[in-house]
N, C-alpha and C positions, 0 to 999 in steps of 0.2 A: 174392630169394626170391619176390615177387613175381607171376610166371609160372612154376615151377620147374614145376609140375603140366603146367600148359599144354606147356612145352616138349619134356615126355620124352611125353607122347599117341601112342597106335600112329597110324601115320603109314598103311597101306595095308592095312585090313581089307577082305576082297572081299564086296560086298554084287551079288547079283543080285538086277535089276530087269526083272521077268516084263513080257510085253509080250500082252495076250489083247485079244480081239473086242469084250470091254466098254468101257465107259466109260474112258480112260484118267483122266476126273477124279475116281475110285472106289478109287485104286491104297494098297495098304496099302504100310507101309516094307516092304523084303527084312529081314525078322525071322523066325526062327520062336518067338518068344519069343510068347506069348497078349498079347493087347492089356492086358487086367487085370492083368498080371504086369510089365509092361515098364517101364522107366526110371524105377526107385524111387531108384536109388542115385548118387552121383559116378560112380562106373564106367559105371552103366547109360546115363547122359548123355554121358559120353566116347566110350562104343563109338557112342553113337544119330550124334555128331559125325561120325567115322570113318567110318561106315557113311554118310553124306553126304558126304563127301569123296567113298571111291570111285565112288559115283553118278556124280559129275563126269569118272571115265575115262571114260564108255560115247562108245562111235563112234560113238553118233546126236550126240551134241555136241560137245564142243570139238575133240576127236582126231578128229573125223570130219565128220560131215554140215552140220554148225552151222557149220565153217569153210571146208569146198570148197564147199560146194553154191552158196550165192548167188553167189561168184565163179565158178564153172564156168559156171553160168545167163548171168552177164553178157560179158563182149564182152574178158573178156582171157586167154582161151584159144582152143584150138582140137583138137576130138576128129581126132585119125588115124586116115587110111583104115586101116582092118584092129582098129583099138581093140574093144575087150572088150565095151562097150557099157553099161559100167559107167555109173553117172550120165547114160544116153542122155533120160532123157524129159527132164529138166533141159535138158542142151544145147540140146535141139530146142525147148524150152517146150511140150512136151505133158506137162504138168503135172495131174494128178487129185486129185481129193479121196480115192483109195482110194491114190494113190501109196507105197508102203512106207517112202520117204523122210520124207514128208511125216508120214506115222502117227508111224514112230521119233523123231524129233524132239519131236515136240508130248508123247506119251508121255514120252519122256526127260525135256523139263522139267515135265511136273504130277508125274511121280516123286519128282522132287528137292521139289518144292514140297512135294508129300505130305509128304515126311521131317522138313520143316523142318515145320512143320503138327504134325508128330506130337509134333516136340521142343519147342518153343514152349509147346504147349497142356499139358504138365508140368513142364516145368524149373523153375517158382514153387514149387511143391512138394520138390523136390527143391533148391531153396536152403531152403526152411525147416527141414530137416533136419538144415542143416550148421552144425557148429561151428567149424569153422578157416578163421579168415580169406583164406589161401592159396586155400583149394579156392571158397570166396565168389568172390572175385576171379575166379580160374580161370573156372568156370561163367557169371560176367557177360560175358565176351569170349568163350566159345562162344558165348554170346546173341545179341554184336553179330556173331559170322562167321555164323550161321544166318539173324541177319535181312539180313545182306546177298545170302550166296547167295539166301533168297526173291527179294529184289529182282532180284538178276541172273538171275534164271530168269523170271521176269514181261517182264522189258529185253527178254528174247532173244525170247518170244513176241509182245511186241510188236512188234519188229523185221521179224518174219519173217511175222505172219498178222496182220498188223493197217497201216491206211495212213498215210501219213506224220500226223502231228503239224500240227496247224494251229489255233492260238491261238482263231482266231475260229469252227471249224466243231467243234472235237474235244469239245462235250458230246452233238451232235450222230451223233458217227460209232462204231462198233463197237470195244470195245475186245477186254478177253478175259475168262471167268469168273473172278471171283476167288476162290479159297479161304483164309479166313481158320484153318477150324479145321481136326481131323481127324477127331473121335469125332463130330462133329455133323451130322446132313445139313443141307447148301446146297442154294439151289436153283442147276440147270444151267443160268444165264443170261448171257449176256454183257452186262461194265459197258460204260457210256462211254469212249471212249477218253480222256477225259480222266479219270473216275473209275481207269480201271487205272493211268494215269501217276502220278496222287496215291497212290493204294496204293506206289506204289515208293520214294515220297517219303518217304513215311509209313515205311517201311522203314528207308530209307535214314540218315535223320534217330534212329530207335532205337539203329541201328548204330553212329554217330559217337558217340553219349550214351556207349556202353558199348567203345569200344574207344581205344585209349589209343597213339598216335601217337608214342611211345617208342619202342616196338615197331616201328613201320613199317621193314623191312628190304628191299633190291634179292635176289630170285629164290627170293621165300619161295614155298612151297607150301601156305602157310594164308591166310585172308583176314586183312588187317589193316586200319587206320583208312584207311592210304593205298590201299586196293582199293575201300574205299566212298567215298572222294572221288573216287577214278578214274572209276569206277559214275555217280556224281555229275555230273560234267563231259559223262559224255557223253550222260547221260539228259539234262540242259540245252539241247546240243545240238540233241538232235533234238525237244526241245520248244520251241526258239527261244528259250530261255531265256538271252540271252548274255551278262547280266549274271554268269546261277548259272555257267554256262558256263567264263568266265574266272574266278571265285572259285574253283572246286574244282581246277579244272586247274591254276590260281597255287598251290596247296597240296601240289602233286609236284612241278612244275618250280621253285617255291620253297621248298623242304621247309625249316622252320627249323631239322631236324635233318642236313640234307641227305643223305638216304636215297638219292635215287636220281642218278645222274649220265647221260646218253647214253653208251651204248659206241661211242668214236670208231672209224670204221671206217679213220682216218689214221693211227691211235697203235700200236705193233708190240705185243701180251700177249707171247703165245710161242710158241715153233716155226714163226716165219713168219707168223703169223696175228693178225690187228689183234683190240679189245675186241668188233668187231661181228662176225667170223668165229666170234673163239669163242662168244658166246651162239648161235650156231645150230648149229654143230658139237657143242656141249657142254652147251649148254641151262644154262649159265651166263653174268649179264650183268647190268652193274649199270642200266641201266634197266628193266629187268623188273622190274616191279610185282607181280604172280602169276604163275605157271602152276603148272599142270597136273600135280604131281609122280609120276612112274615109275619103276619100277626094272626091272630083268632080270627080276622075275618078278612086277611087278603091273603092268600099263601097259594103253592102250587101242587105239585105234586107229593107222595106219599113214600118218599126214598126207603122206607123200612116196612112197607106192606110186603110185598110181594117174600119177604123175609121171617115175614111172621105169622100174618093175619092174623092176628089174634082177635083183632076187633069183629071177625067172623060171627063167633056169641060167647067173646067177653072172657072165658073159661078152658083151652084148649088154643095150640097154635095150628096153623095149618100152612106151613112154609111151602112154596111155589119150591124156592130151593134153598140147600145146605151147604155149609163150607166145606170145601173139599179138605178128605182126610189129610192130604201132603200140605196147606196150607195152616191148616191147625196146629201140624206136626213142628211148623219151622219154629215155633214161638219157644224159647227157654222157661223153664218153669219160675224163673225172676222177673221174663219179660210183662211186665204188666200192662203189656196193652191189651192182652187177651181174655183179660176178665174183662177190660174196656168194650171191647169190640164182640165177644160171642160168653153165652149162656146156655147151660143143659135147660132142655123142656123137653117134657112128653107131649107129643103132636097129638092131635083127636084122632088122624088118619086109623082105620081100620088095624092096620099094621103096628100100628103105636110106635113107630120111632119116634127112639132117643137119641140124639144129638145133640150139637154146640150149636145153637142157633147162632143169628146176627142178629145183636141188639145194639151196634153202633148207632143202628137210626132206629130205633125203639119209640122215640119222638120227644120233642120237647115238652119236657115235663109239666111246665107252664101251660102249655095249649091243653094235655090232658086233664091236670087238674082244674080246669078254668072253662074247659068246652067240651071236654070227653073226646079231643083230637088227636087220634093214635098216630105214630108213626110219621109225622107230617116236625122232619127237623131240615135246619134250613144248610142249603149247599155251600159248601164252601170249598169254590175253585183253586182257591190260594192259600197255602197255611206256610207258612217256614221252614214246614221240616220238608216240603218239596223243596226247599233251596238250598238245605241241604243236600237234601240227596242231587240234586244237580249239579253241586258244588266237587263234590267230592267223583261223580261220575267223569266231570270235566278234566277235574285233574290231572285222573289216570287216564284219560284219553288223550289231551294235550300232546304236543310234537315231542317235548321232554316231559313226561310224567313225573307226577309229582305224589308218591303214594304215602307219604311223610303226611302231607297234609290230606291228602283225601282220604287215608285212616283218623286224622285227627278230626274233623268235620263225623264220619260220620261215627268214631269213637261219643264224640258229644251229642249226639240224636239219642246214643243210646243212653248214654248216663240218664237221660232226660226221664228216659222209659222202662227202666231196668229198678228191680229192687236194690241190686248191686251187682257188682261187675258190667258188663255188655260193654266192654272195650274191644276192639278188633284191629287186624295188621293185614292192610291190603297190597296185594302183589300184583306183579303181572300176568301172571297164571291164577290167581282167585279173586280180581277186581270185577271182572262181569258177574259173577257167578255169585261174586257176595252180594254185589248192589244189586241185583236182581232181585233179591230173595229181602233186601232190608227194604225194597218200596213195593214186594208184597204185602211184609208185615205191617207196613206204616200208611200205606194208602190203598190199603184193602177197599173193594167194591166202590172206588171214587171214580173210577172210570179210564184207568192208565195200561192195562195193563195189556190189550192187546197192539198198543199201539206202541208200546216196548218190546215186545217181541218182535213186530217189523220194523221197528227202527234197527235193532239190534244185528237179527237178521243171522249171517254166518256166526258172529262172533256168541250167540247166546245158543248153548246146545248142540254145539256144530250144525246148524241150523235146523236143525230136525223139529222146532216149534215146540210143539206138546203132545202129550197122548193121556186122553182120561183112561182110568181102569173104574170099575165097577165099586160100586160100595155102598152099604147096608141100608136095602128099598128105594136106592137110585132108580131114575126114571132106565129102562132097558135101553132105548131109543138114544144114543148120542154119547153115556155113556162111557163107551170106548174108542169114541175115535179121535185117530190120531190126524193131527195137523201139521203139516211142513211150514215153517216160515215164508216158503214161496209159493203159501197158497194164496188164490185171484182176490177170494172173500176176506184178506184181512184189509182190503180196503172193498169198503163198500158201493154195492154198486150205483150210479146215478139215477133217480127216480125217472123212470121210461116217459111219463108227461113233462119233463123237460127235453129232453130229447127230440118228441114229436110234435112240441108245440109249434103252432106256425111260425115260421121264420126263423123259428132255433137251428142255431151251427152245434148245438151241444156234442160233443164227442163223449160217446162210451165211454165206462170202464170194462176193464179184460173182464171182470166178476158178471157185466152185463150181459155178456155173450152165452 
């Protein structure tokens, strides 16, 4: 009985989140309920829940812009001659602070923050209300998914408008406004970036308090203990933290409930299709840690259009873009993620390229056979074998490296994914350079990848970033150019309407100038 509450909760209320000229840090929740009147009750807390769930479909985040954009930005794709021009200033890096991408995004998450912000600064009150143990219980683990989602919404800001993480400079460097309450004015100023990482801490750390590791289940659609250690591991990470690092990541990949397992892409489910076809075909799989849940008639954005269009007319793909040849190139002819992940098709385009499309999000099969829903497969921020690869980066980065076990960790990724063999021996001289290239192949187009190269920074390429070359009916335009790691635009810039909204302290980023 325990969670009985928790478990029957409307699962996909649709909450729109207005997007206007003001302050995105000013955003009320999607209610029309009067602020005075709002979340007196159990219910009123559940729906406020819900109504932060759906937040989480919009196409500026996980289902859309938050997961193609940095990987489209960076160097393993490629726009075709004749493309839509969809995500063109990205490709090219003419990147703005008015950009609309840029705006939805940052909007998107102080929205959610807002929500959480709203629910927070009541919920005390609305457990003093209550009498039934159940419903207590219930409402403390809404507590601990709301302070995690804050946290994950702060992660993603950081990520994306803020510069990498650096132990010895980050009281020094720009973090992001934080907002604590909702009813309260703040002022519009940006903390330290090491001030906003503690905020997430701070978060992250209420969350564990109140959610209960019981519960942690493989391809839930709500936050559980195991989504805030996930959260945890990899905010570690990118704060060089590799001790927290491997503790939190040791807490999925050694779950003492053992919640989650890698879906072998060697092991046959059904219908011809391994554990790792189906979690992408099916958006079922037991190393998904979260996502993103959809159905035929609540879902967000269209992760595998701009990859294929095929739903165009039905008959022909017409890909916006194509995997880059060096990224195709890395996969072993055993490695079976790549018949997972990418397919030959003749395009309609005039030119008729052939290529290895991306059909990792080709779409849940389900939705197509049931509503003719191309391309519409649900996100998933969290999967295991990012705790892997976290795991084993930590290692060899740690004060005394440990490359015994951070070969063994990601030796075991690969068994997962290999027809046979894909074991590897990591050193001090081939530890970046391999994990580099194995959370190419593993989390291809999820959205990591330019944010690994500034984190990484000297140590990956002798900092030299990337350089595209040319390849067959590539768009001309972008191309070829090459990017330093200490270029402004891998953090991007802060939308110019925050900046000049009335009373904003907001400070620039270097990429805004």
């Amino acid at each position: 009985m325990k969670y009985t509450l928790y478990n029957i909760k409307v699962m996909f209320a649709i909450v729109a989140a207005s997007i206007t000229l003001s302050s995105c840090l000013e955003k009320e929740p999607g209610s029309a309920i009067p602020e005075a009147e709002a979340m007196k009750t159990f219910e009123d807390a559940e729906q406020t829940v819900t109504g932060i769930y759906a937040l989480l479909k919009s196409s500026s985040l996980f289902s859309g812009y938050l997961t193609l954009l940095p990987d489209i930005q960076s160097d393993l794709v490629y726009a075709v001659d004749g493309y839509t021009n969809v995500y063109g200033s990205f490709w090219q890096w003419d990147i703005r602070p008015t950009t609309a991408e840029i705006e939805s995004v940052y909007a998107g998450l102080y929205s959610v923050i807002s929500n959480c912000n709203f629910y927070l600064e009541r919920i005390d009150k609305v457990l003093e209300a209550q009498t039934d143990d159940d419903r207590i219980t219930t409402l403390e683990f809404y507590t601990g998914e709301v302070y995690t989602i804050r946290a994950l919404a702060y992660s993603e800001l950081l990520k994306n408008y803020c510069k990498a993480y650096d132990p010895a400079t980050a009281t020094d460097e720009l973090g992001m406004v934080i907002r604590r309450k909702y009813s309260e004015k703040e002022p519009a100023r940006r903390a330290s970036l090491y001030d906003t990482y503690q905020f997430v801490l701070e978060d992250l750390a209420k969350a564990e308090e109140l959610l209960d590791e019981d519960y942690d289940a493989y391809s839930s659609y709500y936050i559980t203990k195991g989504v805030a250690h996930a959260l945890h591991a990899r905010v570690a990470l990118n704060m060089q933290n590799w001790d927290d690092a491997i503790k939190y990541s040791s807490k999925l990949i050694d779950h003492e409930n053992n919640a989650y397992a890698l879906s072998a892409a060697n092991v046959a489910y059904t219908g011809g299709m391994s554990f790792f076809d189906y979690m992408w075909q099916y958006d079922l799989g037991t190393e998904v840690i979260w996502q993103v849940g959809f159905t035929t008639t609540s879902y967000g954005g269209a992760l595998g259009q701009t990859f294929l269009n095929f739903n165009n007319d039905y008959y022909y793909c017409y890909p916006d873009y194509v995997p880059a040849q060096w990224v195709l190139d890395l996969y072993a002819s055993s490695d079976l993620r790549y018949s997972s992940y990418f397919a030959n098709f003749a395009t309609g385009y005039d030119h008729n390229l052939t290529w290895p499309l991306l059909v990792k999000y080709y779409g849940n099969q389900n939705f197509i056979s049931q509503a003719l829903i191309y391309h519409v497969s649900m996100p998933k921020p969290f999967r295991l074998a990012e705790q892997y690869l976290i795991r084993a980066e930590a290692y060899c980065r740690q004060q005394t490296p440990n490359y015994a076990l951070a070969s063994k960790d990601l030796s075991t990724l690969r068994a997962s994914r290999f027809a046979s063999g894909g074991s590897v021996s990591l050193t001090a001289a081939n530890c970046i350079q391999t994990i580099a290239e194995e959370r190419v192949r593993e989390l291809y187009m999820e959205g990591f990848r330019l944010n690994d190269i500034k984190r990484w920074g000297k140590l990956y390429n002798n900092g030299e970033g990337f350089e595209r070359k040319p390849q067959s009916n590539s768009l001309e335009e972008g191309s070829s150019l090459k990017i330093k790691a200490d270029n402004p635009l891998f953090v991007w810039p802060i939308p110019q309407h925050e900046i000049e909204a009335p009373g904003s302290e907001v400070q620039p980023n270097e990429s805004n100038k």
